[in-house]
C-alpha positions as CSV (number, residue, x, y, z in Angstrom):
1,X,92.5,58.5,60.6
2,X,92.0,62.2,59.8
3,X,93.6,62.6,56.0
4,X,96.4,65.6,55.9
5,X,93.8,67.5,54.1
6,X,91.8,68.1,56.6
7,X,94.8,68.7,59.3
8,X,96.3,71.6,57.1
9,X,92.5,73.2,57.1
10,X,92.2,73.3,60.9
11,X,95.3,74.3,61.3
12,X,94.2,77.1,59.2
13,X,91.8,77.8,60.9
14,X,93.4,77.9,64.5
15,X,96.1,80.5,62.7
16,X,93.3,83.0,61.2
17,X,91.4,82.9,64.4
18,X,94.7,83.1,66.5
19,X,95.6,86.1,64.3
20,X,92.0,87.4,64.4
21,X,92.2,87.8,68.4
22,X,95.5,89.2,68.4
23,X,94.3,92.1,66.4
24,X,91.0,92.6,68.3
25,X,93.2,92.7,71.4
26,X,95.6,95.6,69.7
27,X,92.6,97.2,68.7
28,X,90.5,97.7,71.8
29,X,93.6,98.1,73.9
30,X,94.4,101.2,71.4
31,X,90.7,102.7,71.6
32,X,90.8,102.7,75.9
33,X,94.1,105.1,75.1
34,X,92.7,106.8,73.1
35,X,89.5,107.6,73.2
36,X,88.7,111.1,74.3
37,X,86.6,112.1,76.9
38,X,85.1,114.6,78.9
39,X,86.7,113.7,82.4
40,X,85.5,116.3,84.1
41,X,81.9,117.2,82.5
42,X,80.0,115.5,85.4
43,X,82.4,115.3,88.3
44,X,81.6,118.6,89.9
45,X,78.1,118.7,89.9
46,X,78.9,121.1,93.2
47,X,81.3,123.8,93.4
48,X,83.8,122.9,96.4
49,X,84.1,124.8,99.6
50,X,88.0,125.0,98.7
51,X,91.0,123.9,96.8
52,X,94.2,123.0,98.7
53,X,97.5,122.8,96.5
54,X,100.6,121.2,97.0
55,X,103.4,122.9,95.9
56,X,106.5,121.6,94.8
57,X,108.4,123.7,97.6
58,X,106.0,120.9,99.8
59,X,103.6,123.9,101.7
60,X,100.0,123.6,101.2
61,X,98.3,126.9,99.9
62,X,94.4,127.3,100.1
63,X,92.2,128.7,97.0
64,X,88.7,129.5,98.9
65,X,87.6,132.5,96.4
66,X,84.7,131.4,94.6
67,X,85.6,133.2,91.9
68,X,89.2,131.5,91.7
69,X,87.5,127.9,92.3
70,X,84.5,128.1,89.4
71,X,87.5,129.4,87.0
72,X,89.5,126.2,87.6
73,X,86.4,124.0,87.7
74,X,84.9,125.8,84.6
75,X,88.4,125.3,82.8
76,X,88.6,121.4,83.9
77,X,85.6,120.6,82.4
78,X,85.6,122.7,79.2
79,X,88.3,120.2,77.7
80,X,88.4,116.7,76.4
81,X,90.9,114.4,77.8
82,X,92.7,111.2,76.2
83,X,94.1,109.1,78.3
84,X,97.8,107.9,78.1
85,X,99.5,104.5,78.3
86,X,101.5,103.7,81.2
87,X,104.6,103.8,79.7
88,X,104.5,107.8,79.1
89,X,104.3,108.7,82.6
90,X,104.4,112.3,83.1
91,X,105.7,114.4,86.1
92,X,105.8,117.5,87.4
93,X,101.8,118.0,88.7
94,X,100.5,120.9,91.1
95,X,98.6,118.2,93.1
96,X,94.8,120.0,94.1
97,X,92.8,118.6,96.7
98,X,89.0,120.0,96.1
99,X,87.6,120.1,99.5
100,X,83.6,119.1,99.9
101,X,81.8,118.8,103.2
102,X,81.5,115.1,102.7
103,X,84.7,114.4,100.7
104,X,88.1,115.4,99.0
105,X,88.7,114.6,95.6
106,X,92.3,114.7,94.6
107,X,93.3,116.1,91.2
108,X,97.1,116.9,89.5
109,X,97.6,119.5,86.8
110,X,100.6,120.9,84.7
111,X,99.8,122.8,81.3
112,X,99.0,119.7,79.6
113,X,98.0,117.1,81.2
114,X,95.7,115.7,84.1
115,X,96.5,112.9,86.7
116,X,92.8,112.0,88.3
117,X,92.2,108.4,90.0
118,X,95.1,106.8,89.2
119,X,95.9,107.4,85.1
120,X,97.1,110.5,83.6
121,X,95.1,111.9,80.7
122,X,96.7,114.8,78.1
123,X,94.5,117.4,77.5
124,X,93.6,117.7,73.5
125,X,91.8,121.0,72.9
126,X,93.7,123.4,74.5
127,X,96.2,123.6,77.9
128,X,95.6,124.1,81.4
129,X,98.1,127.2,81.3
130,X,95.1,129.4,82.9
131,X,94.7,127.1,85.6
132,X,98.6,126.8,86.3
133,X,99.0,131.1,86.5
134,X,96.1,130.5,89.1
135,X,97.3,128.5,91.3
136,X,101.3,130.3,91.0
137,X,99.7,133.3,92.2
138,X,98.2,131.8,95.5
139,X,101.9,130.4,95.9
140,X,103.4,133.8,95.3
């Protein structure tokens, strides 16, 4: 027969590690939001042949100057992302399809934040304002 002692100290036990792994799980579901990272620092290892953006007024508008494309590229990966829980969905991208030979990569953008592969990260040095008057003036 186990003596009431020893019940009270396992059941101890089973509480301070059920507690234990709750806070673990808080904890590492906090760092993947927030953790910053540079999103963009290794995704365009090649400048794209051209940028196709959707505009809210649903008409497709090419960016093909080079000069245009390596200012929005060059912007994208200057900055450090975080990304954002699910819950704070944001709206209201210009959605940017960066044409390759090979492939298309698909890429949202407001001022502030970044939609890429499914999650939307905000942008935490700075805003994406220069890459927004860019694309306005190819929808102009």
């Amino acid at each position: 027969m186990i003596k009431p002692n020893r019940v009270i100290i396992i059941v101890g036990i089973v509480i301070i590690l059920m507690f234990l792994f709750c806070i673990k799980t808080l904890l590492d579901k906090n760092s993947i939001i927030n953790t910053t990272e540079d999103l963009f620092s290794n995704e365009f290892e090649q400048q794209p042949d051209a940028i196709v953006v959707y505009g809210f007024d649903e008409k497709e508008y090419e960016i093909d100057s080079e000069e245009d494309i390596e200012e929005i590229v060059t912007t994208l990966k200057r900055y450090t992302y975080t990304e954002i829980s699910d819950d704070e969905t944001v709206e209201g991208f210009y959605m940017l399809e960066f044409k390759y030979s090979d492939e298309t990569k698909s890429i949202g953008v407001n001022d502030s934040y970044v939609s890429y592969e499914g999650k939307q990260y905000e942008v935490v040095d700075g805003d994406l304002k220069q890459v927004v008057d860019l694309i306005v003036t190819y929808m102009d």
